[in-house]
TIDO-848294 format. One line per 5 residues: number of its first residue (from 1); their letters; for each residue x, y, z of C-alpha. Coordinates in Angstrom, 1 decimal, decimal comma. Example, Ala and Ser with C-alpha at 12.3 -4.5 7.8 and 13.67 -1.06 7.14 Angstrom:
# residues 2
1) as) 12,3 -4,5 7,8 ~ 13,7 -1,1 7,1
//
This chain:
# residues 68
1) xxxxx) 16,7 -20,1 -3,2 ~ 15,1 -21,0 0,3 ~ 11,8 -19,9 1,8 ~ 10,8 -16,7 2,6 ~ 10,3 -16,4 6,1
6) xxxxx) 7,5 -14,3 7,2 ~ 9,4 -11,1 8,3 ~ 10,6 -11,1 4,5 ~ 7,2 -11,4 2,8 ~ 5,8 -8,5 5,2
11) xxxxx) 8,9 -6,3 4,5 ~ 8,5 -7,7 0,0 ~ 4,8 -7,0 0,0 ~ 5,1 -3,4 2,0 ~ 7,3 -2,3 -0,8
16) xxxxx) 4,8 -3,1 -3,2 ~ 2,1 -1,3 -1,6 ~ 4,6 1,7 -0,8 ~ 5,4 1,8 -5,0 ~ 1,5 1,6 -5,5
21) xxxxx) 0,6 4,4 -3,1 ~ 3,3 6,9 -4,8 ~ 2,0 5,7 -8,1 ~ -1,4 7,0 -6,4 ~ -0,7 10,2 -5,4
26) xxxxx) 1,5 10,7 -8,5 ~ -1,3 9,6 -10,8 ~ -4,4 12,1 -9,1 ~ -1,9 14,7 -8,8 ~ -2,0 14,8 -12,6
31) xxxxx) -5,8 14,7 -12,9 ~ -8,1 17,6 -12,9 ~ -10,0 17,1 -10,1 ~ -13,3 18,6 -11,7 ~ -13,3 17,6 -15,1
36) xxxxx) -12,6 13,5 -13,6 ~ -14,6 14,1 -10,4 ~ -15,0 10,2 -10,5 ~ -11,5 8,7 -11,5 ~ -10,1 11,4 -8,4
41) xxxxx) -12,5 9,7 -6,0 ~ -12,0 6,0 -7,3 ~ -8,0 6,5 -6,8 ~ -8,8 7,7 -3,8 ~ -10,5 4,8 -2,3
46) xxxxx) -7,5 2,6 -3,8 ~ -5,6 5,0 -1,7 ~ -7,4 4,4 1,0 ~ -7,5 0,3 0,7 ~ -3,8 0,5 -0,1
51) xxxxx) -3,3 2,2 3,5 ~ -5,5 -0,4 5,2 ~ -3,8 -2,8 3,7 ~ 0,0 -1,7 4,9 ~ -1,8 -0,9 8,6
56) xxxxx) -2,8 -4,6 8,2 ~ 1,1 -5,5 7,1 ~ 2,0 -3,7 9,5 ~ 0,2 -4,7 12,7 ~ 1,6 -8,7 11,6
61) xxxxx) 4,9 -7,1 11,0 ~ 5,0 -6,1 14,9 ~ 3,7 -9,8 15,8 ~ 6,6 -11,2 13,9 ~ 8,9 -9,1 15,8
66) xxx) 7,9 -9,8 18,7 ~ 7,8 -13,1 18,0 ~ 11,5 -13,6 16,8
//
């Protein structure tokens, strides 16, 4: 198998984060919010990293595009 090119990684690695955000929501949708106060908030802020991450992806993704 040849090398990924860089349009390919961005595309593989926004998948990812796309699986780990439903897996996110899915997850604090299950909790109850009062009684885990502290797991609700510390899924939230890997909710929030996930996003900055994909807006991060994202912004390179348009680079590439341009680019090629």
């Amino acid at each position: 198998m040849g090398q990924l090119q860089p349009r390919d990684l961005i595309w593989r690695l926004l998948e990812h984060y796309s699986l780990q955000l439903q897996l996110l929501e899915e997850t604090m949708g299950q909790l109850d919010a009062k009684k885990q106060a502290d797991l609700m908030n510390a899924l939230g802020e890997c909710e929030q990293l996930t996003r900055t991450q994909m807006n991060i992806l994202r912004r390179m993704q348009r680079r590439y595009n341009d680019a090629y």
